[in-house]
C-alpha angles and dihedrals in degrees: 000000000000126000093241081057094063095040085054087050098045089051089057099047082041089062099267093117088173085075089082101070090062081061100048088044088055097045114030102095094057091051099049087048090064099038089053085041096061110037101029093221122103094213095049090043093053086047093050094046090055093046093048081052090049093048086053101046093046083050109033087108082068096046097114099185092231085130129021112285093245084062089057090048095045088056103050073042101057086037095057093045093053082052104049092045078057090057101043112041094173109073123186124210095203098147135063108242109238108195138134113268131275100259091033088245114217115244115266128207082213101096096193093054093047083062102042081050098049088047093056091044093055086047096049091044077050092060099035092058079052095073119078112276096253096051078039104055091040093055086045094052093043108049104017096045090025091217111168121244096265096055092049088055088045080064113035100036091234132142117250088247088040091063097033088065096043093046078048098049091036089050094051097046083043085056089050104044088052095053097048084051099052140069107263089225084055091054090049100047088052087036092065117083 
């Protein structure tokens, strides 16, 4: 957690409750990331996140600083999503996803390759929306967010062995998943070294 974190903290438990918004503005992209990343519906995913901001504000006095306060929020986050996906069995993917690529691909002058880039990245975000919400927010979390394990369980709940299978058995549907999408000379050529 930063230290601007906790001075924003400490001014909200201390009554400004205006505080707050320096905190929703930090961290509301993060939030809504996970919220359309796990339920795959814009709508959902904007009511979840006010909810998660209102959970937090509601709990910050419980807020112990024993982990970074994104990990706190990730986890009220990843919560009211589960319970949301309870609620509403039915999901609708009725947007197109617009995020950065998996492997955050580094521009390129080349304008060909950027497309072929950007291409692979919308397949692969096809295929990883694919994979049940739970395999799919871990891997998300994992290698998009790049938390560790322990902050992913911070913020699941899980058991280490508990993630590790699901990051094993999300990792093997994801591969094929991918290889069913696409073409079997593509997976050959990237499956050279």
């Amino acid at each position: 957690m930063t230290n601007n974190d906790q001075l924003i903290i400490n001014k909200v438990l201390k009554g400004n409750t205006n505080a707050f918004s320096e905190l929703i503005d930090t961290y509301k992209d993060l939030v809504f990331s996970l919220a359309i990343k796990m339920t795959k519906n814009r709508e959902e995913a904007e009511e979840i996140s006010q909810d998660t901001f209102v959970k937090a504000y509601k709990n910050l006095n419980k807020f112990k600083g024993d982990s970074k306060f994104s990990t706190w929020l990730y986890r009220i986050t990843y919560h009211t999503c589960l319970d949301a996906l309870k609620k509403n069995k039915k999901h609708t993917n009725s947007f197109e996803l617009n995020e950065i690529t998996l492997n955050q691909i580094q521009t390129t002058d080349n304008a060909l390759q950027t497309l072929e880039r950007k291409e692979r990245a919308k397949t692969m975000n096809k295929c990883l929306l694919q994979l049940p919400a739970e395999e799919r927010s871990i891997l998300w979390l994992f290698y998009y967010k790049e938390l560790s394990l322990k902050e992913i369980i911070e913020v699941t709940s899980l058991s280490e062995a508990n993630i590790k299978v699901k990051l094993h058995r999300g990792r093997k549907k994801l591969l094929t998943i991918v290889k069913d999408t696409f073409e079997p000379e593509t997976i050959a050529h990237y499956g050279r070294k």
